[in-house]
C-alpha positions as CSV (number, residue, x, y, z in Angstrom):
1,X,-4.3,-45.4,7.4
2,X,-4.2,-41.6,8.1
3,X,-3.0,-41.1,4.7
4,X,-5.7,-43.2,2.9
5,X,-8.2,-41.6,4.3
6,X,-6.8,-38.0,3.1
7,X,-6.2,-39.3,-0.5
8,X,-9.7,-40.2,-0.5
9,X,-11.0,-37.2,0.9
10,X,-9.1,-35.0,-1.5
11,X,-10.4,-37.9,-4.5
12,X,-13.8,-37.1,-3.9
13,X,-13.6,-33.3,-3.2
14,X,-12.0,-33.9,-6.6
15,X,-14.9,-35.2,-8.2
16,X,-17.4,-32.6,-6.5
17,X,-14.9,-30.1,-8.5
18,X,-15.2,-32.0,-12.2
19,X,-19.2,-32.2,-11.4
20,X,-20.2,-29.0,-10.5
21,X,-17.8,-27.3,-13.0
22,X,-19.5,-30.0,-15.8
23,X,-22.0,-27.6,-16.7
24,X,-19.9,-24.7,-17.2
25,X,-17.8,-27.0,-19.5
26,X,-20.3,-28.4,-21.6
27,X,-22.0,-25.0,-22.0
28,X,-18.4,-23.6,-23.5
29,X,-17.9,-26.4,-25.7
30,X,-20.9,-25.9,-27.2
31,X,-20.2,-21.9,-27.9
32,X,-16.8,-23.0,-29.5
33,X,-19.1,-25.6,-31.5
34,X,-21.6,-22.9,-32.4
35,X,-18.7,-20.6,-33.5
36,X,-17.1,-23.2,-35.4
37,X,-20.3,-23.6,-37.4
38,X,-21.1,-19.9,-37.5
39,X,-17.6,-19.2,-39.2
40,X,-18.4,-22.1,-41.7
41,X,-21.3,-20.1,-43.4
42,X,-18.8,-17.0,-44.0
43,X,-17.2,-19.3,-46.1
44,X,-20.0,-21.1,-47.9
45,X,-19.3,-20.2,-51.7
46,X,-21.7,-18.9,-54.0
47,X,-22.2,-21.8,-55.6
48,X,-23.0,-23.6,-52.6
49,X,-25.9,-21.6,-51.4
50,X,-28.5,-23.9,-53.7
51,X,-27.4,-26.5,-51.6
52,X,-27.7,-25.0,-48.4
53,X,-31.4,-23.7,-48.7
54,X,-32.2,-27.4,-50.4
55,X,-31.2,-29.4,-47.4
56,X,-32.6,-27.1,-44.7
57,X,-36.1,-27.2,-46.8
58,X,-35.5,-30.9,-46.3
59,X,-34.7,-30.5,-42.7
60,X,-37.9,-28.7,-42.3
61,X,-39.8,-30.9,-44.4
62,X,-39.0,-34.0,-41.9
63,X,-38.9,-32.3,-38.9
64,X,-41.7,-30.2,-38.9
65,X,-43.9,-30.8,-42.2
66,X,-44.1,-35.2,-41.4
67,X,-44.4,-34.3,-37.9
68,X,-47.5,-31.7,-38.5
69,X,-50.7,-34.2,-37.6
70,X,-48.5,-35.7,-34.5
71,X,-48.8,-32.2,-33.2
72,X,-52.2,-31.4,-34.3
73,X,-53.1,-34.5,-32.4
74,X,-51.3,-34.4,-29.3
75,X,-52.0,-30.3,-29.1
76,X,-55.9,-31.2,-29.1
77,X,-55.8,-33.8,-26.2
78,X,-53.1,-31.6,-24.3
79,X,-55.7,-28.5,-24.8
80,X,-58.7,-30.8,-24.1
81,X,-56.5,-31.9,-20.4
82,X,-55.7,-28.6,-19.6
83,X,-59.3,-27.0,-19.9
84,X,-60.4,-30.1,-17.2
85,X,-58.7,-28.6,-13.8
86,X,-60.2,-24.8,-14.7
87,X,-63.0,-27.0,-15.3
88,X,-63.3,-28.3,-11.7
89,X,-62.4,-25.2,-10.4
90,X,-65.5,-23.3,-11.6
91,X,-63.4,-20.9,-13.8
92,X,-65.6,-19.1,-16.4
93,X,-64.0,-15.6,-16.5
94,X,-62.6,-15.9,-20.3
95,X,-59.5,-13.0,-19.5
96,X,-58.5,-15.2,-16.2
97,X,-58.7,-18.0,-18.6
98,X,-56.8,-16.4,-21.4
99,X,-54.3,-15.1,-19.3
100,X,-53.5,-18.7,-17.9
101,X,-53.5,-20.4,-21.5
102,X,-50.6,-17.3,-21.8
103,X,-49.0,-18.4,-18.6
104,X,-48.8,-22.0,-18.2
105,X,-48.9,-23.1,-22.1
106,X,-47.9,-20.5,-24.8
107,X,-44.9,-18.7,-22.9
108,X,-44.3,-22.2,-21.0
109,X,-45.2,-25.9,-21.4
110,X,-45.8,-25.7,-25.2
111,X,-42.5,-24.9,-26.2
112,X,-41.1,-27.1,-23.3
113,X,-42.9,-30.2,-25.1
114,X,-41.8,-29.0,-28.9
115,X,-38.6,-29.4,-28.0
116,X,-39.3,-32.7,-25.9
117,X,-41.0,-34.5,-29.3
118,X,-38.1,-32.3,-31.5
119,X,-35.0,-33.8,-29.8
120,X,-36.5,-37.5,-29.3
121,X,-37.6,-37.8,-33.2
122,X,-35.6,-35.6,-35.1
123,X,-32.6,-34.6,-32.9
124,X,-32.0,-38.7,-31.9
125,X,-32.0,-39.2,-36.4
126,X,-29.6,-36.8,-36.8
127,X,-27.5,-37.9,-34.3
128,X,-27.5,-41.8,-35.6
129,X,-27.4,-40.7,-39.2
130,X,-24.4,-38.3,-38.9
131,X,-22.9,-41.1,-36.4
132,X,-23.1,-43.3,-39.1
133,X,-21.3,-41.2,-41.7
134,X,-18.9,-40.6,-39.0
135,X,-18.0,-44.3,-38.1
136,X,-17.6,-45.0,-42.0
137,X,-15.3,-42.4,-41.8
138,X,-17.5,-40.4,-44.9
139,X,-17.3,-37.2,-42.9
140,X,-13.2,-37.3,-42.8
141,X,-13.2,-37.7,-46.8
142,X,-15.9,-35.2,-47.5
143,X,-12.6,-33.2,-45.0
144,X,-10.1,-34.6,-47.2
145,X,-11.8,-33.6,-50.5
146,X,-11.9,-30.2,-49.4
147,X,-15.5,-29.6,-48.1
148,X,-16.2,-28.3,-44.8
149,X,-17.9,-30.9,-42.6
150,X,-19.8,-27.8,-40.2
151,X,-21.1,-26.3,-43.6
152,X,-22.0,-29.2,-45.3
153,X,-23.5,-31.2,-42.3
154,X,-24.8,-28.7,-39.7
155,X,-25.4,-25.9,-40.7
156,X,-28.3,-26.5,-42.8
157,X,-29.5,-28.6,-39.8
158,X,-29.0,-26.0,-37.8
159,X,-30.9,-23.3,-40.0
160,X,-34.3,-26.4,-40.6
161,X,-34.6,-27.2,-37.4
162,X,-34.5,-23.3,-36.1
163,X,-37.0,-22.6,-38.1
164,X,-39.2,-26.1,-38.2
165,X,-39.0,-26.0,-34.0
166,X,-40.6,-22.2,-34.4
167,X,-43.6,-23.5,-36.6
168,X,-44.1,-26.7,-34.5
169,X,-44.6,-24.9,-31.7
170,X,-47.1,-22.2,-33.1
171,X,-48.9,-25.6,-34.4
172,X,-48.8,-27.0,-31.0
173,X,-50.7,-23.4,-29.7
174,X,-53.1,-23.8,-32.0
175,X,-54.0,-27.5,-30.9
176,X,-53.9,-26.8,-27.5
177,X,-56.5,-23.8,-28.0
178,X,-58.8,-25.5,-30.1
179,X,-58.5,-28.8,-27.7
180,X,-59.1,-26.0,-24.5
181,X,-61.7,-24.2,-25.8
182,X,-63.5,-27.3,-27.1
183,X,-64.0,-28.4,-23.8
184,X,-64.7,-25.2,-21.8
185,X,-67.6,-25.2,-24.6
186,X,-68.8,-28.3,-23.7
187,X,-68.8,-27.8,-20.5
188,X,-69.2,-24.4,-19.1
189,X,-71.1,-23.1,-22.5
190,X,-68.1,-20.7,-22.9
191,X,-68.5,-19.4,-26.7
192,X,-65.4,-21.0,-28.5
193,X,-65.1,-17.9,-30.9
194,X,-65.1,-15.7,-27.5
195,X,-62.5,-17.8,-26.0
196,X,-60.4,-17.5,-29.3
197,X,-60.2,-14.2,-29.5
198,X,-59.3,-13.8,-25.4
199,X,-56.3,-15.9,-25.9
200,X,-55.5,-13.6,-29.1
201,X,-55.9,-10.6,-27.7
202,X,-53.4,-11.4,-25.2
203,X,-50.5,-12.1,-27.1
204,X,-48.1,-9.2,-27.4
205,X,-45.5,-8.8,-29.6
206,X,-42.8,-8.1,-26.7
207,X,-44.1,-11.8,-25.0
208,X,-44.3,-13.5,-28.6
209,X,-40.4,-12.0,-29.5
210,X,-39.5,-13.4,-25.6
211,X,-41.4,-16.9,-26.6
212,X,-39.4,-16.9,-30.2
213,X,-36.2,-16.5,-28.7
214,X,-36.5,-19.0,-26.6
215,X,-37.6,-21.5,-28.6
216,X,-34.3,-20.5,-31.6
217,X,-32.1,-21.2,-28.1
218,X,-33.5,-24.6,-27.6
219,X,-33.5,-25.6,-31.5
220,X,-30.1,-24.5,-31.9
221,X,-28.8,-26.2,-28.3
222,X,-30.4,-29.2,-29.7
223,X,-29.1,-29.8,-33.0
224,X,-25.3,-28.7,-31.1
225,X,-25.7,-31.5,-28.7
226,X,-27.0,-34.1,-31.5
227,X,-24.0,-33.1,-33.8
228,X,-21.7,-33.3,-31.0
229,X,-22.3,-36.2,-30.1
230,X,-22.1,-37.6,-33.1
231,X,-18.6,-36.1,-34.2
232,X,-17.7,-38.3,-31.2
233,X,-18.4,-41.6,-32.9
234,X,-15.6,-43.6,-33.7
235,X,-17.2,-46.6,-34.4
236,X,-20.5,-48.4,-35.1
237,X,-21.1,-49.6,-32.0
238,X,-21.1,-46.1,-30.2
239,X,-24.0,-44.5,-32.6
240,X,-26.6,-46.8,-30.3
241,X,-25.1,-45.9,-27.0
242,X,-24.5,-41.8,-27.9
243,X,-28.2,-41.7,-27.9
244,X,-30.0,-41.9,-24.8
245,X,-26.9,-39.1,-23.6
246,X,-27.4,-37.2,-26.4
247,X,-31.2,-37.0,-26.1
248,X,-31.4,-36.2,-22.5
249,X,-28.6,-33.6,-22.4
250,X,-30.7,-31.6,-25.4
251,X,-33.7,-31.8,-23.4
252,X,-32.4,-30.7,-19.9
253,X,-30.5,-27.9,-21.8
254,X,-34.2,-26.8,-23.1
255,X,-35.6,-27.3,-19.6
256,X,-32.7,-24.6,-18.3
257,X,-33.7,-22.2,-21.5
258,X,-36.8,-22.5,-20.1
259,X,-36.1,-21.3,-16.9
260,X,-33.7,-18.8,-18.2
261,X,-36.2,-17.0,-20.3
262,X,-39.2,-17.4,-17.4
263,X,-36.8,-15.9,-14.8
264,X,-36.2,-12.5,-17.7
265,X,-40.2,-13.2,-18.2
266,X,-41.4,-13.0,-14.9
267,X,-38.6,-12.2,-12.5
């Protein structure tokens, strides 16, 4: 009896160990994954460069250009919530009001929800298209032939969705000024041109570099992930259940960017 209860004990300190060293894990496989693909573009030829920017235009093109008046839309009626509690609260000072579009939505929430619509649209298509190619075993020919899978598949994925996740969430600012500034019109008669140039004024070039940075972390932790996951496909049955994993390890990886970058920001 004495003895079963010990081997129990020492099982689930055991499993205490593998969880709270999981993060740690996962955060070096995915610099050994990020290496692997960053030594893959020293080795792109010459001849290969045409393909390269081609498929991260089309990257950019469906992540970011098809996903444009989703973000327009959804930055207008976030903006238009947001401006409703400053509302109640009698705020009508447009530099307190500036300074918390700065605070809570441009160095915050906006990039936090990019990443959010990112990863559920575009990161959860890469991962069940390259699944796909993975359980039809086209990725171990393209191998076999010669071609480097990490060039060829995610790299230029890596590159479009850097760049698209950067203009998304500019877009998204912009929504969520016009939507903000549209209400506080309507509502406190704060001049909308006055209230533009407030939030404007405020954005630095040290805060927007902090924001970018960021915001390249998530995009590049999310298409790692995606890919990841679906290099682990063996069949076709896994590419449906390596989704809802895939998707909510990318997003709580963006959530802990986040953080990161607010603790440098404001700490």
């Amino acid at each position: 009896m004495k003895a079963a209860v010990l081997a129990w004990f020492w099982h689930g300190i055991e499993k205490l160990g593998l969880i709270a060293t999981k993060p740690a894990s996962r955060l070096l496989e995915e610099l050994d994954f990020l290496a692997i693909v960053l030594a893959s573009a020293g080795l792109v030829g010459r001849g290969q460069w045409r393909f390269l920017v081609r498929h991260t235009l089309q990257q950019i093109y469906f992540t970011a250009v098809q996903r444009a008046y989703m973000f327009t839309v959804v930055g207008l009626i976030i903006g238009a919530l947001m401006a409703f509690p400053l509302i109640v609260f009698r705020i009508h000072d447009p530099q307190l009001l500036g300074r918390i579009m700065h605070i809570m939505m441009y160095h915050q929430l906006d990039p936090i929800l990019a990443a959010l619509f990112v990863a559920g649209l575009s990161g959860s298509a890469i991962t069940a298209e390259l699944g796909e190619l993975r359980a039809n075993q086209a990725i171990e020919h393209l191998a076999a032939m010669g071609i480097d899978p990490y060039g060829f598949f995610v790299l230029p994925r890596l590159l479009g969705m850097v760049l698209s996740l950067l203009l998304l969430t500019c877009w998204l600012n912009v929504g969520v000024t016009v939507g903000a500034a549209a209400m506080l019109n309507l509502y406190q008669n704060i001049p909308f041109a006055a209230f533009l140039r407030v939030c404007a004024a405020g954005l630095t070039r040290a805060s927007l570099l902090l924001t970018a940075g960021m915001v390249v972390a998530q995009a590049i932790h999310i298409i790692l992930v995606q890919t990841m996951h679906a290099f682990r496909v063996r069949a076709y049955v896994d590419v449906p259940r390596a989704l809802p994993g895939a998707f909510a390890q990318s997003f709580i990886g963006c959530l802990v960017v986040g953080l990161l970058f607010s603790l440098i920001r404001y700490g």
